[in-house]
C-alpha positions as CSV (number, residue, x, y, z in Angstrom):
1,X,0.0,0.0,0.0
2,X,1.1,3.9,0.2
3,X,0.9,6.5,2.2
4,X,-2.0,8.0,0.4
5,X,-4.4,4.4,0.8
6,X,-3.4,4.9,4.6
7,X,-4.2,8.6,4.9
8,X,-7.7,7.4,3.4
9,X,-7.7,4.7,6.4
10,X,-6.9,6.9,8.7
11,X,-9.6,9.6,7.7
12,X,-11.8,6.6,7.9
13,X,-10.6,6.1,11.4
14,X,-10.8,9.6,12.7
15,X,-12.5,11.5,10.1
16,X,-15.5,14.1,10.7
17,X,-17.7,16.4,8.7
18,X,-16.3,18.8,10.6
19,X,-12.9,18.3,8.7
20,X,-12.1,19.1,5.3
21,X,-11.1,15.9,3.8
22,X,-8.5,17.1,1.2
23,X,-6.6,19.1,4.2
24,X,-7.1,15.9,6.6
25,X,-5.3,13.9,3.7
26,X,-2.5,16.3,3.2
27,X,-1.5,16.0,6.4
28,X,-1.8,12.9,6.8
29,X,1.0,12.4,4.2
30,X,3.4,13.6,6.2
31,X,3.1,10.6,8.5
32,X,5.1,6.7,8.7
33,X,2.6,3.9,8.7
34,X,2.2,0.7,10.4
35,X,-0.7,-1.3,9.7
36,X,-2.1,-3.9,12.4
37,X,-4.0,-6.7,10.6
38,X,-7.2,-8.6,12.1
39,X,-8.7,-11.4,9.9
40,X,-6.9,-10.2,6.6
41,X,-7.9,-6.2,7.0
42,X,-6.7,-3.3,8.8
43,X,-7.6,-2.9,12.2
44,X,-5.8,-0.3,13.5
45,X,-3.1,2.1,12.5
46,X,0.7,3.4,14.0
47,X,1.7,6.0,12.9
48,X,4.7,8.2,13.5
49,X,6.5,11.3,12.9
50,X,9.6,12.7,14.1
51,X,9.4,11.9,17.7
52,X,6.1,11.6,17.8
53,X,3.7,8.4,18.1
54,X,-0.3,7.9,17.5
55,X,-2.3,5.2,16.7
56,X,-5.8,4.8,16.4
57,X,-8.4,1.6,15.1
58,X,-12.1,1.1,13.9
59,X,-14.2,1.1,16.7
60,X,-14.9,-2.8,15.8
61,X,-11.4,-3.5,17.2
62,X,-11.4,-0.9,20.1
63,X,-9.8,-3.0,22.8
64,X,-8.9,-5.7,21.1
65,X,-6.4,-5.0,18.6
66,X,-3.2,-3.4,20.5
67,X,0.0,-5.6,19.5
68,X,2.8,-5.0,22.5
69,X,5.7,-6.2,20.6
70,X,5.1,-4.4,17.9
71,X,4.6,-1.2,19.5
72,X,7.4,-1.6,21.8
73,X,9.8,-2.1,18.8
74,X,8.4,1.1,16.9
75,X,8.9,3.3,20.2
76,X,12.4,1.6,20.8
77,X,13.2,2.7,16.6
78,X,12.1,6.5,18.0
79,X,13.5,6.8,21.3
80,X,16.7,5.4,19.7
81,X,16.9,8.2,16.9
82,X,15.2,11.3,19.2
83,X,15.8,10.2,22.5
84,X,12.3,10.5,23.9
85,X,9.2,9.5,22.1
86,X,6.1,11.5,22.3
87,X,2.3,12.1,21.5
88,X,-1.0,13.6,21.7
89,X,-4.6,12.5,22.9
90,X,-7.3,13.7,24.5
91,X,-8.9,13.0,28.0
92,X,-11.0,10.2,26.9
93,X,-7.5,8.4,26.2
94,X,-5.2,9.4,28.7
95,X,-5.9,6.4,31.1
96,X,-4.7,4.3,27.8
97,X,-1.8,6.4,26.9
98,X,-0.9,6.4,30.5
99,X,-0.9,2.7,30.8
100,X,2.1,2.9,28.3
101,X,4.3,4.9,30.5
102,X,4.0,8.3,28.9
103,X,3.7,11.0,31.4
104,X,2.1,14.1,30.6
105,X,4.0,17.1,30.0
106,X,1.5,20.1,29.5
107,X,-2.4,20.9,28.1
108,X,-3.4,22.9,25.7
109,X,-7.1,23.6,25.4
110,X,-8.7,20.2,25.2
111,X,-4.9,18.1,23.9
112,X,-2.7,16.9,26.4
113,X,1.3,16.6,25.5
114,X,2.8,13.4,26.7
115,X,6.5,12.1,26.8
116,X,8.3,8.6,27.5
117,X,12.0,9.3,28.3
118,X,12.6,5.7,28.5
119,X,12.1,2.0,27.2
């Protein structure tokens, strides 16, 4: 696949009609992929830039689609290269991102700014 088929995943994932599609896409470019499979599909997405982590799935898969190993290898890539590893969510996920040993650095508005300083 490339980057564009997983920019259209990942508007699938997290788009709204609140966004503008075409905008939401060109972001989304800008992004590494790492697609988690279930049954022969995509469940779920990494995806990383710089320093900086996210993942997200269809809500089908919501708690049941998280592979450790493969995470932990991804974040071991970043820390490796940046030194830290960071991300984004919002409160509804910050028990979750927590649970991975991020610790939250600031919040802006409604976003909350994590780092992990080790692995």
């Amino acid at each position: 696949m490339q980057k564009i088929d997983y920019a259209e995943i990942l508007y699938k994932i997290y788009g709204s009609p609140k966004e503008i599609r075409k905008e939401f896409i060109k972001e989304a470019l800008d992004w590494e992929y790492y697609p988690v499979y279930k049954n022969n599909s995509i469940a779920a997405l990494f995806m990383t830039k710089g320093s900086e982590i996210h993942c997200g799935c269809f809500p089908e898969y919501k708690g049941r689609w998280f592979p450790m190993k493969r995470y932990q290898r991804i974040i071991k890539d970043i820390f490796l290269k940046y030194g830290k590893v960071t991300t984004t969510t919002f409160e509804e996920s910050r028990e979750f991102v927590e649970r991975l040993g991020f610790k939250e650095t600031f919040k802006k508005s409604e976003v909350i700014h994590f780092i992990k300083t080790e692995v």
